[in-house]
N, C-alpha and C positions, 0 to 999 in steps of 0.2 A: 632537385624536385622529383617526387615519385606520387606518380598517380596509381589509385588504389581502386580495385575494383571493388565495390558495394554490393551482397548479393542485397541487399533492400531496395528495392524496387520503388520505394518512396525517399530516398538518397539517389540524388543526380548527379554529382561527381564529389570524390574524397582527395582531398591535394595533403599533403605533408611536405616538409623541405628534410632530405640526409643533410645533413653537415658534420658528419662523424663518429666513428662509435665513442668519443670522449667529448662532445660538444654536448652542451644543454640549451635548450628555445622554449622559448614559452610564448603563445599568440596569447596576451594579455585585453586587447579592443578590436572591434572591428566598426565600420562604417562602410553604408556603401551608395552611389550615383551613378549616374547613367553611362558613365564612362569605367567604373569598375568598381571592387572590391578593394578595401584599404584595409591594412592590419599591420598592428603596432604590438612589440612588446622587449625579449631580450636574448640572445645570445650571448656565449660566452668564447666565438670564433679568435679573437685575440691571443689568447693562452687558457689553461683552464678553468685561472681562476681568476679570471677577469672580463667581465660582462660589458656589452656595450649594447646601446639602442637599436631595434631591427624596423624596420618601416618597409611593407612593401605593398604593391599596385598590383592586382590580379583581371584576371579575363572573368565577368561573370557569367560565361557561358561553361567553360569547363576548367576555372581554376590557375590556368597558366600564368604563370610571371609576367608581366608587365614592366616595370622594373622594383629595382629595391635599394635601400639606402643604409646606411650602420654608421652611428657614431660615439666612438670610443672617448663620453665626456669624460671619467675619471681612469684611469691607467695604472692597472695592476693596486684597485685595491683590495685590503686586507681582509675587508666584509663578508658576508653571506654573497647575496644578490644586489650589488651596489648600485648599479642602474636600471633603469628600466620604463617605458612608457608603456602606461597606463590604462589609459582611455583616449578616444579619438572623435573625434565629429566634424563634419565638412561643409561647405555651400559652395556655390558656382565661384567664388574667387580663390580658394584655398581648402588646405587640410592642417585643423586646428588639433595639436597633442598635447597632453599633460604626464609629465612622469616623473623623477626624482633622480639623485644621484647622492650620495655620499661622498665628501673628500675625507681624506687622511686626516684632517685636524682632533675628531670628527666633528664636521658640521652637515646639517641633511641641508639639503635643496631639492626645491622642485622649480622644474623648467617649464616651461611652455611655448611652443613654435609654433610658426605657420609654415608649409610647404608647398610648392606647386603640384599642381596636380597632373601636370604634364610630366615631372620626369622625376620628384620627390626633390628636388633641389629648395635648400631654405631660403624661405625669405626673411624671416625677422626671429627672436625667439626673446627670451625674458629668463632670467634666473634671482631667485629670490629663496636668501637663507632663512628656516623655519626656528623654530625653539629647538635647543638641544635635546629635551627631550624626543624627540622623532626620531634621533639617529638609533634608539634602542627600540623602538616599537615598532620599526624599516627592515631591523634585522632579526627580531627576535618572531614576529607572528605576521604573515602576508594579511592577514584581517584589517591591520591597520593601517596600509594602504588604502585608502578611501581617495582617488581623485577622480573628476568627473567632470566633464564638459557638457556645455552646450549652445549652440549660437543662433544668434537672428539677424535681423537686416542693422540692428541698433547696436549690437556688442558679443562679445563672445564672455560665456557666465563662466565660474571656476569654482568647485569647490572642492574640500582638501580637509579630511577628518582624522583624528587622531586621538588618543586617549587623553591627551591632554585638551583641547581646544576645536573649534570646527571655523574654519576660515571661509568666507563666501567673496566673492571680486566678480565684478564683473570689468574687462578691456577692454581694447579699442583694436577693432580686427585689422586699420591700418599697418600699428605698431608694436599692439600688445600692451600698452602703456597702460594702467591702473586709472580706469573712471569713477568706483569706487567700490570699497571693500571693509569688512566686517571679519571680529574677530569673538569671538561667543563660548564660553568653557564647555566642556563636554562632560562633567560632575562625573566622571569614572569613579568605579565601586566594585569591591571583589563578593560577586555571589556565586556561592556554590562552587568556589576554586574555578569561576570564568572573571573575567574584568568585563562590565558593562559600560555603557558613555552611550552618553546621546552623540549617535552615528550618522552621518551620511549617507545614504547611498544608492541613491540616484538623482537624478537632475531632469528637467526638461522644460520648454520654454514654450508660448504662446502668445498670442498679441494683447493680451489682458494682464498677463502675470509671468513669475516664474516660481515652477511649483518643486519640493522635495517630498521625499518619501526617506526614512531610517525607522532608526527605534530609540525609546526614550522608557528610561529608567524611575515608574513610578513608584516612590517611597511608601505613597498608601496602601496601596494594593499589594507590595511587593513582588512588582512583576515588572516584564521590560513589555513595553508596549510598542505598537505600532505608531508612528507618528507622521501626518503628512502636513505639509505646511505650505501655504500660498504668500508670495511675497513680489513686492513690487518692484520692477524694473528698470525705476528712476533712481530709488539708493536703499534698498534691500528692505524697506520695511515691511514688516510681519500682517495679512493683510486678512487672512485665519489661520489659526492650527486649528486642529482634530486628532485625539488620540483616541485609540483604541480603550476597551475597558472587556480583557479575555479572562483579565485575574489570576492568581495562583497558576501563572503561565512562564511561558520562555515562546517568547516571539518574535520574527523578523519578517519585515517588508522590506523587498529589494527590487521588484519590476514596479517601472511608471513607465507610463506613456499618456497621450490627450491627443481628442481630436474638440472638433467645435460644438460637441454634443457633451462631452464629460471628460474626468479623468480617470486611468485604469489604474490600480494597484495591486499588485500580486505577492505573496508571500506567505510565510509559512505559520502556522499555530499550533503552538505544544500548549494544551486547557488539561492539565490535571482534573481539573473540578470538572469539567465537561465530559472528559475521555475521551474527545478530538487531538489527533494528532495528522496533523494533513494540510494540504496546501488551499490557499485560498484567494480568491480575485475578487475586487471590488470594482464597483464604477461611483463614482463621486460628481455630485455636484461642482461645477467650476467655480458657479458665485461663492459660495458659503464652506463644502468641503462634504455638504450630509450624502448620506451613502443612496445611491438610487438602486442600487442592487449587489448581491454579493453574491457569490458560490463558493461554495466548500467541499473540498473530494478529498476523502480519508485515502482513497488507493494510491492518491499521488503522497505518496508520503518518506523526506529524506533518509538519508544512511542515517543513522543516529548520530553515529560517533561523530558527523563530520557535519551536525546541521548546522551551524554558525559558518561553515565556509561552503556550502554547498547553496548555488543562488537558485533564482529563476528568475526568466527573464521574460517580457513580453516588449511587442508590436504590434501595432496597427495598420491597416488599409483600409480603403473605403468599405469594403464589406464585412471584417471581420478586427476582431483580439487574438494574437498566437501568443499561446509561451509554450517554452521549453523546459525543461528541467530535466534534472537527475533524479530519480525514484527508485525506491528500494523494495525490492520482490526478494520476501525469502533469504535474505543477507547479499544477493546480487545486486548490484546498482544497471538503471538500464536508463536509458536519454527516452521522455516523453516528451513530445510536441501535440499541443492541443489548437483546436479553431473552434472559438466560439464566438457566439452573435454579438452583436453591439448594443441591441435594445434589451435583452436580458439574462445574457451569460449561459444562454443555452448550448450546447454539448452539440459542435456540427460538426466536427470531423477529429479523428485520433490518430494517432501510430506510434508506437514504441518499438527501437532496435531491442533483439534479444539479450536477456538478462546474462551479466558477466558476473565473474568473480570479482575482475579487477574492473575499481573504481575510474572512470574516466569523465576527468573534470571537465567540465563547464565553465567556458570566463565571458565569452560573450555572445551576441546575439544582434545581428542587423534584416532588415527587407525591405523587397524592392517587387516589381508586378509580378516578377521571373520565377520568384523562390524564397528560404527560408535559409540565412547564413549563421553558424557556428562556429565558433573555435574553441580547440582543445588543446590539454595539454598531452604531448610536448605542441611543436608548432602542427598544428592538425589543422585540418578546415572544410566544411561538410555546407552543403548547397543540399536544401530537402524541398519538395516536391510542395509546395503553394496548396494547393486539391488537395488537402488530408482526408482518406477517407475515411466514409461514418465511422462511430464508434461501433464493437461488438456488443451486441447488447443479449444478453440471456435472459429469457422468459422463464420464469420458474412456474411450472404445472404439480398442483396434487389438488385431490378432491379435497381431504383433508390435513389436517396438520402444519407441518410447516419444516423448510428448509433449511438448514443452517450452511453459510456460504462464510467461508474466512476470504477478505480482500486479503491476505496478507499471505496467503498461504498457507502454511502448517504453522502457525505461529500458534495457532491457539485463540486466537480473537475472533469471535465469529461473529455473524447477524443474524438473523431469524427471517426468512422470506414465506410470505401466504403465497398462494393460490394468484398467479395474477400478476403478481410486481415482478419487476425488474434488476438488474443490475450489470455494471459495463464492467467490461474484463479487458484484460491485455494480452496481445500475444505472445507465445514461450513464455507465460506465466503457469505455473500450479497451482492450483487452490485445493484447498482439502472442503470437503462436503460431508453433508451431515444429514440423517433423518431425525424428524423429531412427529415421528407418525400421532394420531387425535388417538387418545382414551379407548380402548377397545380395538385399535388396529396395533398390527405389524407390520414394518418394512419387507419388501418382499423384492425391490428389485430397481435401479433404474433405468431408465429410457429415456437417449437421445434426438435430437433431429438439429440440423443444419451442421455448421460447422462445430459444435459440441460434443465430446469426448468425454467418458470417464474409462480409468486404469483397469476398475474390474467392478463391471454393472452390480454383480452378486451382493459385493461388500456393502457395510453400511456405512462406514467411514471411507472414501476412496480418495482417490486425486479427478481434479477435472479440469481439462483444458478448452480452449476455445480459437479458432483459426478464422472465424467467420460467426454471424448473427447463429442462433440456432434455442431450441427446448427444452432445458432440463426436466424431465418427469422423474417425481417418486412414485413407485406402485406399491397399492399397501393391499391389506386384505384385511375383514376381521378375524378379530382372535379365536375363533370359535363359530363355526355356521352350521347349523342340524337344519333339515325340513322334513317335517315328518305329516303325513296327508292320510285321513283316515277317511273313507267311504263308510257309509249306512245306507240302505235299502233294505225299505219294510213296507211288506204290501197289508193296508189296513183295509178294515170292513165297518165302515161305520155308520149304526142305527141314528136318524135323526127323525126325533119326535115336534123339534121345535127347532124353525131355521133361525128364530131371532133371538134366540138365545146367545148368552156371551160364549166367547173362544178363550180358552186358558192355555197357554204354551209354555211349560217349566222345561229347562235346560238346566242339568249339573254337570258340572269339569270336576272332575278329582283331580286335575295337577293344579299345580299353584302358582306356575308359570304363566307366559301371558299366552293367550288360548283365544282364537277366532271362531266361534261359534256358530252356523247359518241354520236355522231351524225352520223350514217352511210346512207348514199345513192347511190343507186344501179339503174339499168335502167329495175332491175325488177319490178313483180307489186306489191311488198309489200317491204315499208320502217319500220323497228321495230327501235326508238328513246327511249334510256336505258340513266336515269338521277339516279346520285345514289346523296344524300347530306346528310352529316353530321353533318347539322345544325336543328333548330326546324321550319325555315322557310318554306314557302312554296315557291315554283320553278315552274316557268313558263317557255316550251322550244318554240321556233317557228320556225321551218325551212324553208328556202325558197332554192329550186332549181332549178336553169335556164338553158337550155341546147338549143342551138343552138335559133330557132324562137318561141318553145313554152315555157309557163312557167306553173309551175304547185305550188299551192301555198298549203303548208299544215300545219296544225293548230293542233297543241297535243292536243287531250282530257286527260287532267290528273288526276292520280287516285293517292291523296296520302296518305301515312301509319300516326299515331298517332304516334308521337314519344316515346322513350322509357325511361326513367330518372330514373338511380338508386339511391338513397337519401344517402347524406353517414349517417355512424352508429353515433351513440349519447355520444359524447365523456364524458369520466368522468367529474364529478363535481370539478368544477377549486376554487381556493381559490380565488374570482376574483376580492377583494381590493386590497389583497398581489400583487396580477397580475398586477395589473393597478399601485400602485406604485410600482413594482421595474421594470416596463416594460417589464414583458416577463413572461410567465409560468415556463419558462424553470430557471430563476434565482436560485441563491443556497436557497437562505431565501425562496422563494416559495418552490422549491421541496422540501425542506427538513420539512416544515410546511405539505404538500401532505401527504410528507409518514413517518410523526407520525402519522396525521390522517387515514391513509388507511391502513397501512402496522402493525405498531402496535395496534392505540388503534382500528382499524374495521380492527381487523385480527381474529376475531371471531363473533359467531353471536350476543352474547351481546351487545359488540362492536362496530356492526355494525349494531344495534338496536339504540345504542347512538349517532351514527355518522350521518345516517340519519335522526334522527329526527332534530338533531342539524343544518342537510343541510338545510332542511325546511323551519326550520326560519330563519335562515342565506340569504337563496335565496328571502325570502319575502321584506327583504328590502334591501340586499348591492348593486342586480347591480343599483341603481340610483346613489350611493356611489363614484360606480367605476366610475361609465360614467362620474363625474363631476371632479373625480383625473386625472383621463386619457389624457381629455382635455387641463389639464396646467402641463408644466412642472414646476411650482412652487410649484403647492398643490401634485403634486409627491415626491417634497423632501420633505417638510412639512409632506406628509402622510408617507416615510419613514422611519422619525425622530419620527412620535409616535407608528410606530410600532415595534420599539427597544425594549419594553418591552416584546413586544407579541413575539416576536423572542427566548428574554432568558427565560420565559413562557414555550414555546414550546420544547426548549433544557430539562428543567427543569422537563419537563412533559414525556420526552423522560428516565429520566434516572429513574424516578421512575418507566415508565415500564418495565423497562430492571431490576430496582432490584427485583419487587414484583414477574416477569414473571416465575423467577424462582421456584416457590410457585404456581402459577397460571395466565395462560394467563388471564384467564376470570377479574378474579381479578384484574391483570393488569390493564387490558383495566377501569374497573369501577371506580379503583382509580385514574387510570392517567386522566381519563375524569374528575373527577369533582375537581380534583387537579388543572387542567387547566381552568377548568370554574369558579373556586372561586377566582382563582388569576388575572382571566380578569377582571370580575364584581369589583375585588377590585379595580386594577388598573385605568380602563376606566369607571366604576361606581361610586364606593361609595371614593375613595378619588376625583375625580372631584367635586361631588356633595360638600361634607365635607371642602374641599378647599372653593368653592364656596359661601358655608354659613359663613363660616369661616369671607370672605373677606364682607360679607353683614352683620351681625354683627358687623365689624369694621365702616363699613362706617356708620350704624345707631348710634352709641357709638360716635362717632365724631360729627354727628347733634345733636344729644344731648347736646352735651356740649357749640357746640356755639349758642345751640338754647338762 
């Protein structure tokens, strides 16, 4: 056993078991009670290549062995992972397992024990041969493992999915013996090069019912849907289902839980049609199944590649909903733990460890008053802090315009934020940031406050990170601001024959701009004529006043100001072919070309000794480039059919700095520079040219011959 220090301050203790640098373990379930932490799954301590059952009893104060138990049901066989338990669940008389074994014939089986809880000694178990089928869907894909427990004072439930079939029993916790059980197809169907079936996968129990959560494969829609189903615990009848309806989707619901107020459901939603792709929790009515409330968070959103095997999980306690999951920043996967309310899924506390390269699995998830328990793969086991604190929440500030905020990172996917709104962040996350200044303004600069951060204020594209609540501010300016203020004073003398005579006041503006005019005349002997304008013209006022038989004619001598013109600031260096054909700075393929070039490889000063020079020449000859793409939308698509290479180039160049970076920014930056400039040269150089000779060689070989 080796205890691992945590610098996360919201991680209580990290336990792992060495058992060799050629042993493999997998903590597969975990369960836990007032007397400890339980966790089941497999080793392979026998010989290589031969697995047995791992069961062990830990302290849940800090992790330590308690004791542990391994049993070697099949010996030395030929399989993948031939045994192994599954899932686990407990009450004050025992500790209830479910897992499998393969023999040599091949026939699959799955087991089910009860063990003491004092020292892991068995008390009873059960073994029962499944359809042939299982022994290939056991070794060929861990997905179709589906077993799952759960118990109450009446019976311990089972249920056992597979691409053929979904089996439900429930037993009898003296003996294990079958009270009764059901066997239901699982209509498996190959979409999309995945195999679909109405799945399993999860279980839970209450005094009214026993409830599932999987996915079910609807033919009309052709989508795999959420499915939860409420069924009775006198002999399994169906008492409601409730399916989802996300459509033109790929979905999975895998966390249940209930208390006496509803039931929770957690899981993930891929909506083509919507553009939602992110994790999502329901609560549900217990009588009927109708939803009483849901939340949706694009940011928790899985590794792609790995969403059919990547869960999440939740619990409850009297005050709160946790889950956990695995979430994908940036191609990084990092463990999110959420706590939210019970009356309506509101956002009360967060944390997420820092984002890795390497993928680290998630199997299971139990709680208790103390804390929040995990296991990982290999056999890992992580105790987190109950008190999640708040989430980080960033205030988006600009008088006008509006934000652009990527949850994802540099991917390219962005949102649009006003003046006013919100949104939660994670920490050792990146986001890329965006201006999108009102009509008449430019970008001029950002400002932070609290724990909020960006790379380089200047930029208009930058990175922004978050450690704590804190401000984003855009600062913009207008495009253009003159004030220009013209004084008149003119001393009049004027004869009045007739005081009730009319008053005539003509004002002319020779600009054509908008012009504030203030003309006052008075029958004193001084008239003051105040012209204020806000343009760079010049403004001539003339007043004439008539009053009864005399008239007195007066002429503004005008005195006017220079105007005053703030220049805006000198935006960064745009990729400005990329710009010109994808039409916009802001496109994904440009920004995301920006910030390899700015953010990694000129994110130091070597870097940024390379970057610059490289702008240099860059700038000496593309914009004639751009100006001639720009003009046609034909040689836009043209130009962005040859920059398909420079795009996987730039991806290409991105991931070597993220491997080497580890080692050294610096180094980084120099490798991924001329990693990137050898494989442009190759690309748009030297096989062009090579092609080209290529093809002048044939055509000289051919005069040749009819010469």
């Amino acid at each position: 056993m080796i205890e691992l220090v945590s610098s996360d301050d919201q991680i209580l203790w990290v336990q792992t078991t060495n058992l060799g640098e050629q042993i493999y373990a997998k903590a597969e379930g975990i369960a836990v009670d007032d007397s400890g932490l339980y966790i089941v799954g497999y080793d392979n301590l026998p010989s290589f290549n031969d697995y047995e059952w791992r069961i062990e009893k830990r302290n849940i104060n800090d992790g330590s062995v308690i004791w542990s138990q391994t049993e070697n049901i099949v010996p030395f066989c030929p399989h993948a992972v031939c045994e192994s338990a599954l899932a686990v669940t407990v009450d004050n008389s025992g500790l209830y397992i479910i897992g499998y074994c393969l023999q040599p014939d091949p026939i699959a089986q799955f087991r089910i024990e009860k063990r003491n809880l004092g020292d892991g000694s068995l008390i009873w178990n059960q073994i029962e041969n499944l359809n042939g089928n299982y022994v290939y869907d056991f070794i060929s894909d861990e997905r179709s493992r589906e077993m799952h427990v759960a118990v109450d004072s009446s019976g311990l439930y089972v249920t056992i999915s597979s691409y053929l079939e979904n089996k439900i029993e429930k037993r009898n916790l003296v003996d294990g013996s079958i009270i009764w059980n059901l066997t239901e197809p699982s209509n498996s169907l190959h979409i999309n090069y995945e195999r679909v079936y109405d799945r399993i996968s999860e279980i839970t129990v209450d005094d009214s019912g026993l409830y599932f959560v999987g996915d079910t494969w609807d033919e009309a829609q052709s989508s795999l849907e959420w499915k939860i189903e409420k069924r009775s615990k006198t002999d399994g009848a169906i008492l409601w289902t409730q399916i989802s309806e996300y459509r033109d989707s790929v979905n999975h619901a895998y966390g249940l839980a209930s208390d006496v107020s509803g039931l929770y459901v957690a899981g993930y939603v891929k909506s083509e049609a919507d553009g939602y792709t992110g994790w999502r929790i329901e609560k549900r009515n217990l009588a009927d199944g109708s939803i009483l409330w849901y939340k949706e968070d694009v940011n928790v959103k899985p590794p792609t590649s790995f969403l059919p095997r990547v869960r999440n999980y939740i619990e409850i306690d009297t005050s709160a909903v946790y889950m956990i999951v695995i979430a994908d920043f940036q191609g990084k996967p990092a463990l999110v733990a959420q706590k939210r309310s019970l009356t309506d899924g509101s956002l009360l506390g967060m944390h997420n460890n820092p984002p890795s390269p390497f993928l680290e699995r998630l199997y299971a998830m139990a709680i208790d008053s103390s804390g929040l328990y995990t296991s990982h793969y290999p056999w890992k086991l992580e105790k987190w802090n109950i008190d999640l604190p708040p989430p980080i929440t960033v205030n988006f500030a600009s008088d006008t315009g509006q934000i652009g905020f990527s949850p994802y990172g540099y991917s390219g996917q962005i949102k649009k934020y006003n003046n006013g709104d919100t949104a939660i962040a994670f920490q050792g996350v990146n986001y890329s940031i965006y201006p999108f200044p009102a009509s008449g303004y430019i970008f001029t600069r950002w400002e932070t406050t609290g724990g909020i951060s960006v790379t380089n204020p200047d930029f208009d594209f930058t990175i922004f990170t978050a450690s704590s609540s804190g401000t984003l501010r855009m600062v913009q300016e207008l495009t253009n601001t003159t004030t220009s203020t013209t004084t008149t004073a003119t001393t009049a003398t004027t004869t009045t024959t007739d005081t009730t005579s009319d008053t005539t006041t003509t004002t002319t503006d020779t600009t054509s701009d908008t012009t504030t005019n203030t003309t006052t005349t008075t029958t004193n002997d001084t008239t003051n004529i105040t012209t204020t304008d806000t343009t760079t013209d010049t403004v001539t006022t003339t007043g004439t006043t008539t009053t009864g038989t005399s008239t007195t004619t007066e002429t503004a001598d005008t005195q006017t100001t220079s105007p005053s013109t703030t220049p805006p600031p000198t935006p960064p260096q745009q990729c400005i072919i990329a710009t010109a054909s994808y039409g916009s700075a802001l496109a994904p393929e440009v920004s995301y070309m920006r910030y390899v070039r700015d953010q990694m490889i000129g994110s130091n000063n070597v870097g940024r000794i390379l970057v610059n020079g490289w702008t240099i020449f860059y700038y000496s000859w593309s914009p004639t480039i751009a100006s001639s793409i720009s003009n046609s939308e034909t040689m836009q698509s043209v130009a962005r059919v040859i920059l398909l290479p420079l795009v996987a180039i730039t991806h290409l160049t991105a991931s070597i700095y993220i491997t080497v970076a580890f080692v050294s920014p610096t180094l980084a930056s120099v490798i991924a520079f001329l990693s990137g400039l050898s494989l442009g040269m190759i690309i748009y150089f030297v096989l062009p040219i090579f092609l080209i000779s290529m093809s002048y060689r044939k055509r000289n070989v051919r005069k040749r011959l009819f010469q």
